[in-house]
N, C-alpha and C positions, 0 to 999 in steps of 0.2 A: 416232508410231511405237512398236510394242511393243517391248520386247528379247524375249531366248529363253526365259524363266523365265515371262512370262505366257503367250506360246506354248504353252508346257509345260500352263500350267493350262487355257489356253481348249484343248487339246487333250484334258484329261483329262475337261474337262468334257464336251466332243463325244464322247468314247469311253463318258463314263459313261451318255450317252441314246442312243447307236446303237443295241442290242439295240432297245425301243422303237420307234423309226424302222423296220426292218429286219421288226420281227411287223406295223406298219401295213402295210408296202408288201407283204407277204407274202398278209396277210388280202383285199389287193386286187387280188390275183393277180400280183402284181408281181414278179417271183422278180433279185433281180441276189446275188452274189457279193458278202462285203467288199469284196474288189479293187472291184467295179464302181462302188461306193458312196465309193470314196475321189475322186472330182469335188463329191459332194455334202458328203462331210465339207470342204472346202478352201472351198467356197464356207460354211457355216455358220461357218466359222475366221476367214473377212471380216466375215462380219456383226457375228460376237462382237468382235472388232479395232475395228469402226467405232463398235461398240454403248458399247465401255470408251470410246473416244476422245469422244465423245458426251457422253458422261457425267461426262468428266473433266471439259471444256470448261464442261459447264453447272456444274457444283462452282466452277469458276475464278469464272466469273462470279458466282456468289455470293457471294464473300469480300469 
């Protein structure tokens, strides 16, 4: 489990590529609101979550 401070970063990180995501789905006619787009930020918020936990684990196992 994260605490709130990686939250923080995996949040800042997902805030710093939305713009990005937002012209793709734009460019494909895809038109939604920030608002709309906050289902899509919470699910990349998981991935990133499972991505570090992942990654921890196999670290672990390395040692």
């Amino acid at each position: 489990m994260t605490d709130p401070s990686q939250n923080m970063k995996f949040m800042q990180i997902a805030m710093k590529h939305l713009p990005e995501g937002k012209k793709f789905l734009d460019e494909k006619g895809i038109e939604l609101s920030i608002e709309d787009m906050q289902p899509m930020l919470e699910l990349l918020l998981n991935v990133m979550k499972e991505a570090y936990e992942l990654g921890k684990q196999e670290a672990t196992k390395e040692e």
